[in-house]
Structures are given as C-alpha cells and as structure tokens.
C-alpha positions, -999 to 999 in steps of 0.1 A, spaced: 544 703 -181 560 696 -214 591 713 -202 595 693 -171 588 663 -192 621 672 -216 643 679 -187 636 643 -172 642 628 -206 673 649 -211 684 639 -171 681 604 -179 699 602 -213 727 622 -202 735 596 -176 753 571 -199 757 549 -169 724 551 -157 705 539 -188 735 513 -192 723 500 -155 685 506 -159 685 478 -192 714 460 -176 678 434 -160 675 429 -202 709 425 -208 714 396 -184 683 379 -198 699 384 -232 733 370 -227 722 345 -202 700 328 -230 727 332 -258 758 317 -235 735 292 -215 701 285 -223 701 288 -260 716 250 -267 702 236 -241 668 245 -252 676 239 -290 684 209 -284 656 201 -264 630 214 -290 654 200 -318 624 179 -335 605 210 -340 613 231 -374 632 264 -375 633 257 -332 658 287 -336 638 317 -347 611 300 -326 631 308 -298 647 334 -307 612 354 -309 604 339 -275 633 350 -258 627 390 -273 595 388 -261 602 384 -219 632 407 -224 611 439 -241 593 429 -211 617 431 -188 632 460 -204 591 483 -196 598 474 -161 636 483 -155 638 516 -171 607 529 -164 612 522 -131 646 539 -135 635 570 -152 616 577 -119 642 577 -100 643 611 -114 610 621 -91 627 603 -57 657 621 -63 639 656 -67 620 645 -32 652 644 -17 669 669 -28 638 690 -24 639 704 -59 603 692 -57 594 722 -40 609 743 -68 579 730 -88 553 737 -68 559 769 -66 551 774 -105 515 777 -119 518 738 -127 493 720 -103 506 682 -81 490 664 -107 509 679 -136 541 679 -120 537 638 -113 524 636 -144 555 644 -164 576 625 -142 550 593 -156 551 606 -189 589 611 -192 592 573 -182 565 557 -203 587 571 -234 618 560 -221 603 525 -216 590 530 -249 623 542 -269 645 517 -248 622 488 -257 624 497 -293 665 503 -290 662 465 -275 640 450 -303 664 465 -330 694 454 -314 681 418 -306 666 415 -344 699 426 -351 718 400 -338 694 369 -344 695 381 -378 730 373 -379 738 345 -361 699 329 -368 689 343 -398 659 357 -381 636 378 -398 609 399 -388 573 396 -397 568 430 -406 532 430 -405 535 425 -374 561 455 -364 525 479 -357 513 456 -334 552 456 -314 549 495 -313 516 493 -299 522 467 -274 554 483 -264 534 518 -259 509 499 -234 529 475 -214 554 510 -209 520 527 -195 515 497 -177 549 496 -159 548 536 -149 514 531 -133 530 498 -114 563 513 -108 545 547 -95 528 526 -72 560 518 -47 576 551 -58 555 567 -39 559 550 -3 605 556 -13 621 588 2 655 581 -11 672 574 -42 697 550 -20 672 524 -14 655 530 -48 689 517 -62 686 486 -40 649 483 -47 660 483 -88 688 455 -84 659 434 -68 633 437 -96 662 441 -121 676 405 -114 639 389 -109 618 402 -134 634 378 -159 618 350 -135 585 368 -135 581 369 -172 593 335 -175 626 343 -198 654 325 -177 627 291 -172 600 285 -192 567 288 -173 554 259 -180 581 236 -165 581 253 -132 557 243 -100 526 254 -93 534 279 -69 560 290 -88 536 297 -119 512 312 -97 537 341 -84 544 345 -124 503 349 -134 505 376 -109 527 400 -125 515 419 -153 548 414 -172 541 379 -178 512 385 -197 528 413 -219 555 390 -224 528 363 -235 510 395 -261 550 399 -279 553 362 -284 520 356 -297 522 385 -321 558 374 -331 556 338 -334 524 333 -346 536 325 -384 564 302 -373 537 283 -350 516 277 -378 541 266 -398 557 244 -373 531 227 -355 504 232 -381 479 245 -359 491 214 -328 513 240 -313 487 243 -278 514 223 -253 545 244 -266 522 277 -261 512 263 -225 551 249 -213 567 285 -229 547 308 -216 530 318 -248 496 319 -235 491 321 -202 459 311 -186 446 331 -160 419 308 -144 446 277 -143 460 292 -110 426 296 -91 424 255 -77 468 254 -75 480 226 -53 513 227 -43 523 192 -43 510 183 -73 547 190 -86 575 177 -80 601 205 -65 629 199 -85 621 187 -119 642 179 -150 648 213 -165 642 191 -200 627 161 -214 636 142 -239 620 145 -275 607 176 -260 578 164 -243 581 190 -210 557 176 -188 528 201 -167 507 201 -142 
C-alpha cells in the first residue's frame, strides 16, 4: 500500500500543470482579494486597528480552505483515471485487498492537501509579510498543522464521496472547475458571510469548508481580536465568518433580507439578519 501511495504522490507532482490547476481555486481567491477586495474592505473596516493583518489572517484562512478541497480533490483524479484506463485491474490482481488499494489513493491525497496547504500558508505569510508587515503568531503554527491535517482528511472523505459515482477523468475536469471557482463562495472568502442573505448563508453552513475556514481564523486572529476590539469583537466574528453558528440557519426566512444589499456600510457597521 505504501508503494501505491508514493506512485500517486510522485504522478501528481510530476504534473507541474496539474498542481498549478488543482490550487489555481486558491489562487483566484488570493489575487482576487489583493487586486479587488483588499481596499475596499480596508477601507470599510478602517476605524478598526491593524484592519490589515486582521484581514490579511482572514483572507488565509478561507483560501487553506479552499486549497484541502481543490487538490485533494485533484489528487484523485489519479483513482478515475486508473478506472479508465483500467490500470485498476492491475491492482487487484496483487495480494493488496479493495480496501487498501482505495485507501492509498485517500491517503496520497490527504498529504497532498496537507503539503499544498502548508506551500500556500508559507507563500501567503510570505507576501503579507511584505507588503503588511504580517507576522505570525507562532504559538499558534501547531494548531495550523493540525487543522490543516484534519480539514485535508475531511475533504478526501468528501471528495471520495462523488468520486465514486465519476467514470471519467473528462468530466472530473469539468466537475473540478465547478468546485474550483465556487468554493471560495462556500467558505466565504470572495463575500463575507455575514453580509450575504439568509439563503445564501444557509448553503455556506452546509459545507464543511466553512467551518474549517472559521477553526484557521479563530486560531489566527485571536490575538489581533483581542487587541482590537478588546474582547467587543462578537459582530465582526458574526459578519466575517469567524464563527459560524450552526443553529442560526435552522428558523431562515428568506425575505428577511434584502436581495441585493450594499456590499459595505459605512463606519463599518455591516448590517445582519
């Protein structure tokens, strides 16, 4: 099993292109906040001290999360393309049993969602350090490899789920563009959660990435909270997505939104339902 766990990682990270495309979902929730969102929001939260790392830390956490979903669901490809090809049937014919066989297809992607989250985290850190001056609370870096580790678990089990019911790697691809370009929604990365309507924050508290998104921002911003707020930081936790309420979906009304609402308010005073 080990060895047919080494030969998907090596298949995947021999395909430059294919690990460019399976964290290009991260990437475009990367940029899009650095040329677009990043002002807009700055200047919307302007009142608040160090607003920058503040949402600097935000913004890594939805995009690790994006990045568990995208390339693990990439990396098992690897098993749709053996189905095809029938290189599947190779494997059975070796003393390992079904179960081991899908089980280093599920291994080989929970570490490559787990390395590619880290290569995103250094890479982000990186730049915020620059342009921000961002540092990292490193008493918290444990509980980022930790969470990392579980919401990669997370996303193979998930991603597993529909791989299963996909005979070939043609409509996987289309299958990935789709959850590549909306996962950034689902976590809340391109619109804050709280801002949204109802229904639309109800589809979100479905998906497991929200809440994984949620654990990195609380471990990550929970000094500059404190310091920022001073402990009166509960209705920017509840409008960004920081903590996410499970219960606060079950009695949703539609209409108690407004469709279209002012993506920001002044004085930063976002308003929720």
């Amino acid at each position: 099993m080990i060895t047919l766990t080494r030969r998907n990682l090596l298949l995947y990270f021999r395909n430059r292109p294919g690990v460019f495309f399976s964290l290009l979902g991260a990437m475009i929730s990367f940029l899009l906040y650095i040329v677009f969102l990043k002002k807009s929001m700055i200047s919307s939260w302007k009142t608040v001290p160090s607003s920058h790392q503040l949402l600097d830390f935000w913004l890594i956490g939805g995009t690790l999360s994006v990045t568990a979903i995208t390339t693990t669901l990439t990396s098992l490809g690897q098993l749709v393309k053996d189905k095809e090809r029938k290189v599947i049937k190779d494997f059975y014919l070796t003393d390992l049993s079904h179960f081991e066989i899908t089980m280093s297809y599920m291994l080989s992607a929970a570490l490559i969602g787990f390395i590619m989250q880290i290569v995103m985290f250094a890479l982000m850190i990186g730049y915020f350090s620059i342009t921000d001056n961002l540092t990292i609370p490193w008493e918290s870096l444990p509980a980022v490899i930790c969470v990392a580790l579980f919401s990669s678990l997370l996303a193979v089990v998930i991603n597993m789920l529909f791989i299963q019911f996909i005979s070939r790697f043609d409509s996987l691809n289309a299958i990935g563009t789709i959850v590549g370009t909306a996962s950034g929604f689902l976590v809340g990365t391109y619109i804050p959660i709280g801002i949204l309507p109802n229904f639309a924050q109800l589809l979100i508290k479905l998906t497991p990435g929200a809440y994984v998104a949620a654990i990195y921002r609380q471990i990550l911003m929970a000094d500059k909270l404190k310091t920022a707020f001073h402990g009166q930081q509960s209705h920017f936790e509840k409008t960004m997505g920081i903590k996410v309420r499970v219960a606060s979906f079950i009695n949703w009304n539609a209409n108690d939104c407004a469709p279209y609402r002012s993506f920001f308010i002044r004085n930063s005073s976002f308003t929720n339902c």
